[in-house]
C-alpha positions as CSV (number, residue, x, y, z in Angstrom):
1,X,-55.2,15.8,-5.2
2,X,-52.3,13.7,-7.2
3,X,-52.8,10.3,-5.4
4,X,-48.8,9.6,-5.4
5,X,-47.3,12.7,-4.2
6,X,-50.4,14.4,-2.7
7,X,-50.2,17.7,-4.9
8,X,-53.6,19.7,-5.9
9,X,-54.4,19.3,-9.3
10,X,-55.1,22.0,-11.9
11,X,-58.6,21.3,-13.5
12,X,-59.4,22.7,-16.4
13,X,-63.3,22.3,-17.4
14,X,-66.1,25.0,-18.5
15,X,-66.3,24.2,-22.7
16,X,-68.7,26.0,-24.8
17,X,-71.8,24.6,-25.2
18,X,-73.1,23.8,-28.4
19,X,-74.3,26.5,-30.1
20,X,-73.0,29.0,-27.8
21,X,-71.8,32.1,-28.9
22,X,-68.5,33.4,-27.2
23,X,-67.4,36.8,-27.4
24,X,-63.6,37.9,-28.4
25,X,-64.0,39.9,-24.7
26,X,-65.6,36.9,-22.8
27,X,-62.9,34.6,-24.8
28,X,-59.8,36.8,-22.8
29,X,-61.4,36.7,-19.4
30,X,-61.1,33.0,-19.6
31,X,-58.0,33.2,-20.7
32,X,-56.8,35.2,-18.2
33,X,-59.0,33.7,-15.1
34,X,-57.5,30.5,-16.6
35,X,-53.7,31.8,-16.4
36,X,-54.3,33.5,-12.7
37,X,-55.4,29.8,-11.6
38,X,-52.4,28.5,-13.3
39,X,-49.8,31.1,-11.8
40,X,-51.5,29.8,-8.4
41,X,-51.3,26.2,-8.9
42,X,-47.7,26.6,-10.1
43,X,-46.9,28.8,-6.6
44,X,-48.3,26.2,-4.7
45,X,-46.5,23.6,-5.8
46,X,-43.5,25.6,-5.6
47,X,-44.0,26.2,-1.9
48,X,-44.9,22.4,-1.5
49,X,-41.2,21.5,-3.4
50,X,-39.1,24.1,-1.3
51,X,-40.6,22.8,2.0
52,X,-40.1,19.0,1.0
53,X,-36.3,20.3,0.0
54,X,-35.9,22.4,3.4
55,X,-37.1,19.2,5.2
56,X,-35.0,16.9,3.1
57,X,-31.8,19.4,3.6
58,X,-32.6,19.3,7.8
59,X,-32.8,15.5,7.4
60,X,-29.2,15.3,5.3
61,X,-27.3,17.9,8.0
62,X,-29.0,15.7,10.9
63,X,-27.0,12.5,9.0
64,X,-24.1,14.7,8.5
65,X,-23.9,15.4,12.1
66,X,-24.8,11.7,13.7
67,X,-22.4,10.6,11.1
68,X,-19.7,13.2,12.9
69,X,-20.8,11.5,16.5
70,X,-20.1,7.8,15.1
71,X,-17.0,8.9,12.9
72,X,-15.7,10.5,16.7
73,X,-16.6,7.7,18.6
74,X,-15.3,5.2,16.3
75,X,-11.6,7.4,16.7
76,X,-12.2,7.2,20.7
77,X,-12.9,3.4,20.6
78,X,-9.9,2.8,18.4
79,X,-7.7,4.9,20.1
80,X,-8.7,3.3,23.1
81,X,-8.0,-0.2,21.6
82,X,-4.9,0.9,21.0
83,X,-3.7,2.3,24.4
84,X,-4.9,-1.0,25.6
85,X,-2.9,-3.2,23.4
86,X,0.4,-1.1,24.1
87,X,-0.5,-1.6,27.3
88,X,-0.6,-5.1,27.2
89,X,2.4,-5.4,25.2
90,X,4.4,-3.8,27.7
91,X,3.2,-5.6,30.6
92,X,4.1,-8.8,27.8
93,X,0.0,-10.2,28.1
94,X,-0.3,-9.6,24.7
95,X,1.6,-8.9,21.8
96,X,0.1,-5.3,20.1
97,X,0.8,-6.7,16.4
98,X,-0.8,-10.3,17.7
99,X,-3.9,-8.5,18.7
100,X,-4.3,-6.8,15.8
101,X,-3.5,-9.4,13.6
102,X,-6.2,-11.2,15.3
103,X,-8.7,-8.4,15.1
104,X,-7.9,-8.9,11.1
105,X,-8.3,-12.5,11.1
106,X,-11.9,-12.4,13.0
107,X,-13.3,-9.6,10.7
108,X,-11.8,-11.5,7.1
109,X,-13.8,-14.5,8.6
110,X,-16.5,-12.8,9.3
111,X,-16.6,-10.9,5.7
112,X,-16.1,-14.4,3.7
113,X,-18.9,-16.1,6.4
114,X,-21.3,-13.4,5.9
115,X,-20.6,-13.6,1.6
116,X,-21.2,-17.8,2.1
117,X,-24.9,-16.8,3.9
118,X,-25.8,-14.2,0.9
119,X,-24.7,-17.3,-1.5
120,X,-26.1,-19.9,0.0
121,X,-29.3,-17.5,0.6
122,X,-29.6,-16.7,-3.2
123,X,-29.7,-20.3,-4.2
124,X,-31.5,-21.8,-1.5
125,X,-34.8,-22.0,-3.4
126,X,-33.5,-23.3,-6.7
127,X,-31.3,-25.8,-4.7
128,X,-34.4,-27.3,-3.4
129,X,-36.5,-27.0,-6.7
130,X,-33.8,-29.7,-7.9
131,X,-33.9,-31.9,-4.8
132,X,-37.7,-32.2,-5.2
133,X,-37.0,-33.8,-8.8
134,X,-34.6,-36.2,-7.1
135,X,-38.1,-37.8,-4.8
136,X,-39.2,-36.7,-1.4
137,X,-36.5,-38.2,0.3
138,X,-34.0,-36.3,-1.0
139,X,-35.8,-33.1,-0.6
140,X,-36.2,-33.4,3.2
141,X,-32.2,-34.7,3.1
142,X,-31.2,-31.3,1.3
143,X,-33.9,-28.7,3.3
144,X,-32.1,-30.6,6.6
145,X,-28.6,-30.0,5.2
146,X,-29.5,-26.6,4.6
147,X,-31.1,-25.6,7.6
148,X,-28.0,-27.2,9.5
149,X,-25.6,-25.3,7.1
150,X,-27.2,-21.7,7.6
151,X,-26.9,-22.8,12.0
152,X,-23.3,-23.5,11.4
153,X,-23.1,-20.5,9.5
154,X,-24.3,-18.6,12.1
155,X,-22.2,-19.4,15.0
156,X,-19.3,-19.1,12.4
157,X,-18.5,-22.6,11.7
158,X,-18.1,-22.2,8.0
159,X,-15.7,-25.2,7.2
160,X,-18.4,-27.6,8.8
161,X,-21.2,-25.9,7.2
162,X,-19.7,-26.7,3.5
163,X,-18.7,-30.3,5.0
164,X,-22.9,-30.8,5.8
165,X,-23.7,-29.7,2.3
166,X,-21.1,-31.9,0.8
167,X,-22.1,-34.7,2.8
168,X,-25.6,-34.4,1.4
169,X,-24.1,-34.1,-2.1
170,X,-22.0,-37.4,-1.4
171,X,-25.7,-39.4,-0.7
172,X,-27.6,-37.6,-3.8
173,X,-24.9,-36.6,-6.7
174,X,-27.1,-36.1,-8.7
175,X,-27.7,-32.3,-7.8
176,X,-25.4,-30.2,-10.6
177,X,-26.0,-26.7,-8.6
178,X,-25.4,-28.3,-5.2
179,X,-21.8,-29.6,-6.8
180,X,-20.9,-25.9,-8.1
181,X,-21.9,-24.5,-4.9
182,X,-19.4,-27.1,-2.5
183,X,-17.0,-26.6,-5.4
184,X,-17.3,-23.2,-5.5
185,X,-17.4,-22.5,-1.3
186,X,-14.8,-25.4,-0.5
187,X,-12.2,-23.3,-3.6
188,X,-12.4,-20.6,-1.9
189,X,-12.0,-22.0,2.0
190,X,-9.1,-24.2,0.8
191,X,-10.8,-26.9,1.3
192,X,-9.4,-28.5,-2.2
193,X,-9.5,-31.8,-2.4
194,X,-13.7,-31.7,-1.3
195,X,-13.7,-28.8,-4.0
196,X,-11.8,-31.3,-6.5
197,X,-14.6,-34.0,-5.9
198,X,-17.4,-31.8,-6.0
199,X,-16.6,-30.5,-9.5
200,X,-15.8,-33.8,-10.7
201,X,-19.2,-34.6,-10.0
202,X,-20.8,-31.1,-11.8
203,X,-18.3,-32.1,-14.6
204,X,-19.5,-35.5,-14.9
205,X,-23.5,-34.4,-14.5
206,X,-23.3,-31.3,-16.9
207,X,-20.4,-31.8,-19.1
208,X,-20.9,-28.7,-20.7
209,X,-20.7,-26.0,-17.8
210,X,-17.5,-23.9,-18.6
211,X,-16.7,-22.9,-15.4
212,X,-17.0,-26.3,-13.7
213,X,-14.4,-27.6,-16.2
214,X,-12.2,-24.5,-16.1
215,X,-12.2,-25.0,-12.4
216,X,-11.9,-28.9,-11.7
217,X,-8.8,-28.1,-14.6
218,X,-7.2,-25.4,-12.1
219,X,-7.2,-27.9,-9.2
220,X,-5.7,-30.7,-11.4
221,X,-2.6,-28.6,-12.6
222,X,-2.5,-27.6,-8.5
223,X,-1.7,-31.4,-8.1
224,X,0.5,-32.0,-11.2
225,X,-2.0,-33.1,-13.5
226,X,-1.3,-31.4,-16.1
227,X,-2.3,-33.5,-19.0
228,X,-5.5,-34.1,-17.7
229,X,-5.8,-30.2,-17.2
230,X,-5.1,-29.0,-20.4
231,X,-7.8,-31.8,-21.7
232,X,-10.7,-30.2,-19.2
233,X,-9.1,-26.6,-20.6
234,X,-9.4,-27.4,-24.2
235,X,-12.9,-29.0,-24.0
236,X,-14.1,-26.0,-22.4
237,X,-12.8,-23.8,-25.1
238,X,-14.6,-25.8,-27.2
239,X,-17.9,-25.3,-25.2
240,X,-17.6,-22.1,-24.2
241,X,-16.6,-20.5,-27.4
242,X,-17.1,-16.7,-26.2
243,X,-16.0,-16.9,-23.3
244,X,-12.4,-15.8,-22.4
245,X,-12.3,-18.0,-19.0
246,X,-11.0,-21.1,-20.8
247,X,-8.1,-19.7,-22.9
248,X,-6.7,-17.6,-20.1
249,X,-6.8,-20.2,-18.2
250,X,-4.9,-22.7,-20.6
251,X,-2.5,-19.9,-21.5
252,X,-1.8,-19.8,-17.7
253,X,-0.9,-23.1,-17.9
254,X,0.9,-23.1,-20.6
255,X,3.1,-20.7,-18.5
256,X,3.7,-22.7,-16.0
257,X,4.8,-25.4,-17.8
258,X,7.0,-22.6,-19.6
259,X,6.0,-23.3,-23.1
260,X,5.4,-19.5,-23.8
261,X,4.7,-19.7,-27.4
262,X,2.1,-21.7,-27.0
263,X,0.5,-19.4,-23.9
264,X,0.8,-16.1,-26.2
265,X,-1.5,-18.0,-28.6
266,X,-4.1,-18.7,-26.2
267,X,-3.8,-15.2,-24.1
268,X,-4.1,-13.6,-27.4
269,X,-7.5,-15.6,-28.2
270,X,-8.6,-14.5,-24.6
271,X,-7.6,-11.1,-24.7
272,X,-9.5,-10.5,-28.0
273,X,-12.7,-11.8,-26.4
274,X,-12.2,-10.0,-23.5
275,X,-9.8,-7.2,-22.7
276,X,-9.8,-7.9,-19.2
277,X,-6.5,-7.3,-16.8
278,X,-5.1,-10.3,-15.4
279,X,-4.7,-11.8,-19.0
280,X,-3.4,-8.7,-20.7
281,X,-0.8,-8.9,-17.7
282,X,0.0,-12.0,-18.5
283,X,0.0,-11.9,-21.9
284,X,2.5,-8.8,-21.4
285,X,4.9,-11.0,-19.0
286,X,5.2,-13.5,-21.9
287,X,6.0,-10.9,-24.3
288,X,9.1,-9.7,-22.2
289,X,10.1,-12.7,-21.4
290,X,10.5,-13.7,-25.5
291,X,12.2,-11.0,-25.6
292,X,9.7,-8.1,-27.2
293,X,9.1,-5.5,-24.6
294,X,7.6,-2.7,-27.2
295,X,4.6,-5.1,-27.2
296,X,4.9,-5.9,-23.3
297,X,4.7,-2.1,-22.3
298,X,1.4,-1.7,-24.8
299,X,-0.1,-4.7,-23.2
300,X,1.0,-4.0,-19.6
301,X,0.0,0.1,-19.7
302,X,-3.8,-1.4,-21.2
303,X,-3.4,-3.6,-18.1
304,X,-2.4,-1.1,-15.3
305,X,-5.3,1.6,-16.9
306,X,-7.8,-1.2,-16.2
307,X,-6.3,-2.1,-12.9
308,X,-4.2,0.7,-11.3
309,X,-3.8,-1.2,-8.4
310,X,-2.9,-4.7,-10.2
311,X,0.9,-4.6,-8.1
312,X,2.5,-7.2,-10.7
313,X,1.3,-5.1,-13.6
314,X,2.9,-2.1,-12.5
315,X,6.0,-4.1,-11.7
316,X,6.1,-5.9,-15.2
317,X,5.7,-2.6,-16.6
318,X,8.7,-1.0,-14.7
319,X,11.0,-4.7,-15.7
320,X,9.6,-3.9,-19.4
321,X,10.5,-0.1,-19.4
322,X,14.1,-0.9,-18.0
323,X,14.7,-3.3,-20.7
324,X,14.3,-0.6,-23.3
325,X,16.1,1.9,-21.1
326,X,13.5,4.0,-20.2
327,X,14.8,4.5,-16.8
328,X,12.7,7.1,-15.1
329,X,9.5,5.6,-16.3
330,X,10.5,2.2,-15.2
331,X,11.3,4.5,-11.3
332,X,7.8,5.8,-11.2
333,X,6.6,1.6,-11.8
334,X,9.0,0.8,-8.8
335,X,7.8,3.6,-7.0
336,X,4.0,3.2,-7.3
337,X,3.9,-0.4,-6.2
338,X,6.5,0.3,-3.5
339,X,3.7,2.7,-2.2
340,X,0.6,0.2,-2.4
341,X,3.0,-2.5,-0.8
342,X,6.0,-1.0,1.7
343,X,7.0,-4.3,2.8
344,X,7.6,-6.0,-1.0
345,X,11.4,-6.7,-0.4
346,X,11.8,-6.9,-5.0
347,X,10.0,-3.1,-5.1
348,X,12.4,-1.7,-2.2
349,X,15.6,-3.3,-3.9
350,X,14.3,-2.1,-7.3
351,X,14.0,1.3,-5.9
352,X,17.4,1.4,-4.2
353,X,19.0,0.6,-7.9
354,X,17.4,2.9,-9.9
355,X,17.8,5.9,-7.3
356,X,21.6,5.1,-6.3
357,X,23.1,5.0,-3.4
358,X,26.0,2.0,-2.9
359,X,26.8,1.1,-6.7
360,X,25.1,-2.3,-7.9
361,X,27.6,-5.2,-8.4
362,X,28.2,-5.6,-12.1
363,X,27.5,-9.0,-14.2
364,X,29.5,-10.0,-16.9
365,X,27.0,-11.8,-19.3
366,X,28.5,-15.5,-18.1
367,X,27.8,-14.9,-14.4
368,X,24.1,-13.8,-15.6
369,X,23.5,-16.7,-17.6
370,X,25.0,-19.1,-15.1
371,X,22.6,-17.7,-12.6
372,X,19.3,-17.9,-14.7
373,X,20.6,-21.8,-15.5
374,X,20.5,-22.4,-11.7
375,X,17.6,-20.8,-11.0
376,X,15.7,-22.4,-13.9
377,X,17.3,-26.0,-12.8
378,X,16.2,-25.1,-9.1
379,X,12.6,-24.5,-9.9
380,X,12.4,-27.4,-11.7
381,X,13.5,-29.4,-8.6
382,X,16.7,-30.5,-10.1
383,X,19.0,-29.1,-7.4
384,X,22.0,-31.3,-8.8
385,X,22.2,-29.6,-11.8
386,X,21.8,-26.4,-10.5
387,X,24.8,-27.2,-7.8
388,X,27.3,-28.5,-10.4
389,X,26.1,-25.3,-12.6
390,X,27.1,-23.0,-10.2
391,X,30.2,-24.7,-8.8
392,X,31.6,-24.5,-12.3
393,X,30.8,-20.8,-12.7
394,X,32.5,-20.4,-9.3
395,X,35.7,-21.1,-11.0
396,X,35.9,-19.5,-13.3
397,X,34.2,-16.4,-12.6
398,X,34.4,-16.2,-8.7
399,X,31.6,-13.5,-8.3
400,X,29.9,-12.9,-5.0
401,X,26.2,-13.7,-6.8
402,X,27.3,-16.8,-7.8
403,X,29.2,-17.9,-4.8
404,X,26.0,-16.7,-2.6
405,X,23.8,-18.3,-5.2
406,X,26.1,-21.8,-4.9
407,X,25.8,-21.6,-0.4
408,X,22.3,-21.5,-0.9
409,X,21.8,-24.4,-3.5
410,X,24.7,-26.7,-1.6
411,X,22.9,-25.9,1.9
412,X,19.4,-27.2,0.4
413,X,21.9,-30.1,-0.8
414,X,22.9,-30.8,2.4
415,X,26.5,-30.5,1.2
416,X,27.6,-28.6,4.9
417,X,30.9,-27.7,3.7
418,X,30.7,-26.6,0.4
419,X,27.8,-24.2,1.7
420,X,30.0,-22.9,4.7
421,X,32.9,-22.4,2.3
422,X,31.0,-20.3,-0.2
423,X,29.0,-18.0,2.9
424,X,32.6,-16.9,4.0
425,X,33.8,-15.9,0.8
426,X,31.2,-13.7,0.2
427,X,30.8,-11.8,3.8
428,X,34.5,-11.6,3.6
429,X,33.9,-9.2,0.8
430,X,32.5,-5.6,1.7
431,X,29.6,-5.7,0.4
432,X,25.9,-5.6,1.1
433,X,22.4,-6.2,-0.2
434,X,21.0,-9.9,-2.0
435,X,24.5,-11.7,-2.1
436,X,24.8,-10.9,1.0
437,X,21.6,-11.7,3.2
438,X,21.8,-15.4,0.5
439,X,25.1,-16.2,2.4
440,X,23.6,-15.5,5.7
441,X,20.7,-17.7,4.6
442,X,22.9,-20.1,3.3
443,X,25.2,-20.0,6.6
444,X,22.7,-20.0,9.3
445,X,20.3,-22.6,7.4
446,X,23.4,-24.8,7.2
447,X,24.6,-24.3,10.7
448,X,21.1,-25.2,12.2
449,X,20.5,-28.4,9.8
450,X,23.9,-29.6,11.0
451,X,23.3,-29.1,14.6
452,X,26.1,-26.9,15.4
453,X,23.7,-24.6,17.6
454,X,26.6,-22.9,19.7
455,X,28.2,-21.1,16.5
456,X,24.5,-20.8,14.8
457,X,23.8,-18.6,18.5
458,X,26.9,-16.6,18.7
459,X,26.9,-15.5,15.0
460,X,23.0,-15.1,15.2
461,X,23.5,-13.1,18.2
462,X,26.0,-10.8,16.9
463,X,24.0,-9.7,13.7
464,X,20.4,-9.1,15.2
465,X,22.6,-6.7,17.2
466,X,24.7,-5.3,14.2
467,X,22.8,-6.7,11.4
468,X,22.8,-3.8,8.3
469,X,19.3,-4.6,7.4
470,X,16.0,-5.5,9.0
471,X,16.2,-8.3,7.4
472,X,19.6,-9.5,8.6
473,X,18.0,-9.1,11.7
474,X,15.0,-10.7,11.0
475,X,16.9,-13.7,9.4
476,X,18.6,-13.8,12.7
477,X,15.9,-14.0,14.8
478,X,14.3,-16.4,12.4
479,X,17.3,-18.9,12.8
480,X,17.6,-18.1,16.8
481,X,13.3,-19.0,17.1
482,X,14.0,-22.3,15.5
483,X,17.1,-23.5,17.3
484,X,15.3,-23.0,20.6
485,X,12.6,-24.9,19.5
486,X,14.8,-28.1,18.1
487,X,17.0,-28.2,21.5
488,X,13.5,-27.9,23.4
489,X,15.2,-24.9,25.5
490,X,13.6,-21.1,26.8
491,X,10.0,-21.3,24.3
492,X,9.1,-18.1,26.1
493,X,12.2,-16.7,24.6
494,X,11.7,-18.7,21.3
495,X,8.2,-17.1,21.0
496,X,9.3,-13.5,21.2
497,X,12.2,-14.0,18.6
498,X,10.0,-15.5,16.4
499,X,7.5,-12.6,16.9
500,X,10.7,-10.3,16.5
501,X,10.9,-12.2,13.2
502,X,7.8,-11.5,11.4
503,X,8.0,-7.6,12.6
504,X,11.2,-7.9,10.0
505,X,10.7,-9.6,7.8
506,X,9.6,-8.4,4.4
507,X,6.4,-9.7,2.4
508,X,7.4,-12.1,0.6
509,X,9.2,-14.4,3.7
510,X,6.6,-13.5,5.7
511,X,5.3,-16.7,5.0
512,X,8.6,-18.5,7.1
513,X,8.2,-16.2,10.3
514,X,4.6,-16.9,10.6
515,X,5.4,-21.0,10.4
516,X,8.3,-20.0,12.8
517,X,5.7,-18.7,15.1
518,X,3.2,-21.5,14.7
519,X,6.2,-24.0,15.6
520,X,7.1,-22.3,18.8
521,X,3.0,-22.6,19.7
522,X,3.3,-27.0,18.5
523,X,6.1,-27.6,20.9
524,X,4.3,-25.6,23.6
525,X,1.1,-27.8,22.4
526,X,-0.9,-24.4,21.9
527,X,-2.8,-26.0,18.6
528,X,-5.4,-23.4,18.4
529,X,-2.8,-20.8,18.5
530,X,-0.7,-22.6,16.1
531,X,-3.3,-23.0,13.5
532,X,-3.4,-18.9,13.6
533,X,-0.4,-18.6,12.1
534,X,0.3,-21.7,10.0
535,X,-2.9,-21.9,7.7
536,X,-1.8,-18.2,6.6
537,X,1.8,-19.6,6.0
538,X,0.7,-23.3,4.6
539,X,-1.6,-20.8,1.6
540,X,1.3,-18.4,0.6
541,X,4.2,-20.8,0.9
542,X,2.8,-24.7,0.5
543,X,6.4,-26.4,1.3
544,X,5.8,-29.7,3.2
545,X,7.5,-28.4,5.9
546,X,4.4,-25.8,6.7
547,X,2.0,-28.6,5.7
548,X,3.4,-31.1,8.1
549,X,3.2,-28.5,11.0
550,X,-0.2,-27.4,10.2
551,X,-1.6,-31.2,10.1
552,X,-0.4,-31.7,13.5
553,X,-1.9,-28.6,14.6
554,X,-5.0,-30.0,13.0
555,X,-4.8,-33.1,14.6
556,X,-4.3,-31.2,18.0
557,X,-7.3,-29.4,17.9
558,X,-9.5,-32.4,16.6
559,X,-9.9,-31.9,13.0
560,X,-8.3,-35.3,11.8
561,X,-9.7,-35.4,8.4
562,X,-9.0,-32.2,7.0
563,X,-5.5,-33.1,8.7
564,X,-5.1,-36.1,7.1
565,X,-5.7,-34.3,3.6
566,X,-3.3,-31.5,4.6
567,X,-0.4,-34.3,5.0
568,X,-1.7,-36.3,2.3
569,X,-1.0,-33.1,0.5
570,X,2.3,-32.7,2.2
571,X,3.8,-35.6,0.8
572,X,3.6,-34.5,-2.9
573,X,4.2,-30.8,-2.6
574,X,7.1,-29.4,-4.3
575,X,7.0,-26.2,-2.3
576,X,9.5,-23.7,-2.3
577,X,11.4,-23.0,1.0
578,X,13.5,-20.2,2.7
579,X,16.5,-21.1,0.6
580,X,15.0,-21.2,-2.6
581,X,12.9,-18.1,-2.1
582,X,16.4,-15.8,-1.4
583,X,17.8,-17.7,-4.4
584,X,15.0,-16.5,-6.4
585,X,15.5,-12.9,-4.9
586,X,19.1,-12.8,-5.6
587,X,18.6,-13.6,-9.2
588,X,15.7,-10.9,-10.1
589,X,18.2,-8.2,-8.3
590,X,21.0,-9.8,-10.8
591,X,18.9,-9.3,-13.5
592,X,17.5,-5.6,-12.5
593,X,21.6,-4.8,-12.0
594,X,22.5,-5.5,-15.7
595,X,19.8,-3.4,-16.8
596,X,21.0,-0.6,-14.5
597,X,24.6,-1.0,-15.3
């Protein structure tokens, strides 16, 4: 018998002896006893394979079926789940879209805290193998800190668990792989400015490890260090010379700082090292934006093949393909990301052009460039500029983008009348989409910062009643949730218009409704509730607004040094903000509408 799968062997034996004479007729019997032996073996083992496959097919329809039972209870058990949050949202326990947005919250945590244990798992033994070159001491300090980390880790206290092994790091530096792990784990819990000390110290231990530099360099140009940035970035070019990590990364900051020449340079070095998506992407968004969208729709199509669902490929792609006219190609772009994102307020309005429907608002060439000036001078910081760019525009060309575009830039100016002034023009005017919900923006936002909450209430009131789009409503209910909350009046009511808010709201000012909500749950001193909502808000939308909110929500549930470096943080963040953001909306749709007209 075969000693591996049990099978009888075919034994073949009986030679001529030496000097034996074999007949021509004896020769053929052996032959054919032989072959009959053969024919045996070979039906036996036949048999022995079509019962292991009988078996093996009873054992795959026995999964197919328990996999039916589970697939059927799982439907019962969610169907049941949600019968029971409608329930409780109409007896007002619990909101349905809280409780599931909770249910997402708890399993995301538990995904990334069960990826930290496999990490942390994997390099446990060569994590100590180092420590035991640093003396005995050491050793017994990082087996404790590890032990501690995998119990925090456990009862899903991942923040604290990375804080014991940076702790440990802190007392012996001198551990290179301990540094990339904290860098790594702390990167991706947000824990930056532990990250930013923890790569410092890989950086300064191994000078030559490509990704510590590329990433220490990332956090740097978070902060506005951009000189020292590019330095790391260019040093790890230079060490890592196939590698594509560092010259993506320096042609991404050479975006940023909007010196695109120099970031085709160094996507093109990438790119030919590595023809990987995110770079030919970007790459492809510089190459539109000089101006050369042939190139841009070869990079971007190599980019969306690799990455089908890559949304900001497809989008470029669609921008590109309506610069050279190609309008129904450029639809399908709009159309495909529209699909992978619904709520993407850009892809719906991008849509809407193309298809038809209510004719876009035309843009003589001086009202286009006047807009891209403000926009450019507004995400620079230098409101000012943008403000006496517009106001000029406003007189002599007095169309509704620009006077919507001016409300929103004097509102963040503070300049109340000028904003209030502008607003009315422009929802005098029948007329709908971007210019539209920017004077709304600009109107309630003013109305609000200057305390005039009786008029902010009645107009708010009238268009989440009337409003023409969800988000007129949302806006509405946005503005509505916040003035509650300042006059310290009806937070039950505040809660469910903020709620009623970030139903409405689209993707990308999602960010706003979610702080909304997580302000309503600091003035009823709910901190834990609070933090729900604005560490979401604080990562998509960083304004010091969020980041002040979410430090005191810190503070209220006891975590006082990672909210100290939340409002340290808050004090140099730029940050976008509500106004800016429908600024920034109103411009793109500008440009989309002189390509479609």
């Amino acid at each position: 018998m075969c000693a591996r799968c049990g099978s009888p062997l075919l034994v073949v034996s009986g030679l001529a002896e030496v000097g034996e004479e074999i007949t021509p007729e004896e020769e053929l019997e052996k032959a054919e006893q032989l072959a009959g032996a053969f024919s045996e073996d070979v039906l036996e083992r036949l048999t022995l394979q079509e019962k292991q496959i009988a078996k093996l097919q009873e054992a795959l329809q026995e999964l197919r079926e328990r996999v039916g039972e589970l697939e059927g209870s799982v439907a019962i058990v969610d169907a049941g789940l949600r019968a029971l949050s409608q329930l409780l949202d109409r007896r007002k326990v619990v909101r349905e879209a809280e409780l599931f947005a909770a249910w997402e919250r708890e399993a995301a945590e538990e995904a990334a805290r069960h990826e930290v244990v496999e990490d942390l798992n994997s390099r446990r033994e060569l994590l100590l193998a180092r420590a035991r070159t640093l003396g005995s001491r050491a050793a017994r300090a990082f087996e404790r800190a590890l032990d501690t980390a995998e119990l925090l880790l456990a009862s899903g206290k991942v923040r604290q668990a990375i804080g014991k092994l940076f702790a440990v790091l802190k007392r012996y530096p001198r551990h290179p792989e301990m540094a990339k792990l904290v860098g790594e784990l702390a990167m991706e819990q947000g824990e930056l400015a532990m990250a930013r000390e923890a790569f410092q110290i890989l950086v300064a231990l191994d000078p030559s490890d490509a990704d510590g530099l590329v990433s220490l360099a990332t956090l740097l140009a978070d902060e506005g260090q951009m000189r020292e940035a590019e330095r790391l970035l260019r040093k790890a070019t230079r060490v890592a010379k196939e590698s594509f990590l560092p010259s993506f990364a320096l042609g991404a900051l050479k975006i940023a700082q909007d010196d695109l020449l120099a970031a085709r340079k160094h996507l093109l070095r990438a790119v030919n090292r590595e023809e990987a998506p995110v770079p030919l992407f970007l790459l492809g968004l510089v190459e539109l934006r000089l101006g050369r969208p042939a190139k841009a729709i070869k990079l971007l199509e190599r980019a969306v093949e690799l990455a089908p669902d890559l949304e900001e490929a497809i989008y470029t792609l669609g921008l590109a393909y309506l610069e050279r006219g190609y309008t129904r190609k450029a639809l399908s772009c709009f159309r495909q990301v529209l699909e992978l994102d619904p709520q993407r307020l850009r892809y719906q309005e991008a849509v809407r052009l193309l298809v038809g429907g209510k004719p876009p608002l035309k843009l003589p060439p001086e009202v286009s460039r006047a807009l891209d000036q403000a926009a450019s001078a507004s995400e620079r910081g230098e409101l000012t500029a943008a403000w006496e760019a517009l106001s000029q525009a406003c007189s002599a060309h007095p169309h509704p983008s620009l006077q919507a575009a001016a409300a929103l830039v004097a509102s963040a100016l503070g300049k109340g009348r000028e904003a209030v002034r502008w607003a009315r023009q422009v929802l005098k005017q029948d007329i709908g989409g971007p210019p539209r919900i920017a004077a709304w923006t600009a109107l309630l936002e003013t109305l609000r910062g200057k305390g005039r909450y009786g008029v902010l209430q009645k107009l708010a009131r009238n268009l989440l009643s009337a409003g023409e789009s969800s988000l007129e409503r949302g806006l509405a209910a946005y503005e509505l949730a916040l003035a509650l909350v300042e006059q310290g009046r009806d937070m039950q009511q505040a809660e469910e218009l903020a709620h009623q808010a970030l139903v409405l709201f689209p993707s990308e000012l999602q960010p706003y409704a979610q702080a909304a909500v997580g302000r309503v749950y600091l003035a009823q001193e709910r901190y834990q509730d609070a933090l729900d909502y604005l560490q979401p808000a604080a990562s998509a939308a960083p304004s010091p607004q969020i980041l002040t909110q979410l430090g005191l929500a810190l503070l209220g549930v006891g975590e006082k040094q990672h909210a100290r470096q939340v409002l340290q943080r808050a004090r140099v963040e730029g940050g976008a903000d509500l106004k800016t953001d429908v600024l920034d909306h109103l411009v793109r749709v500008a440009w989309l509408s002189t390509r479609r007209s």
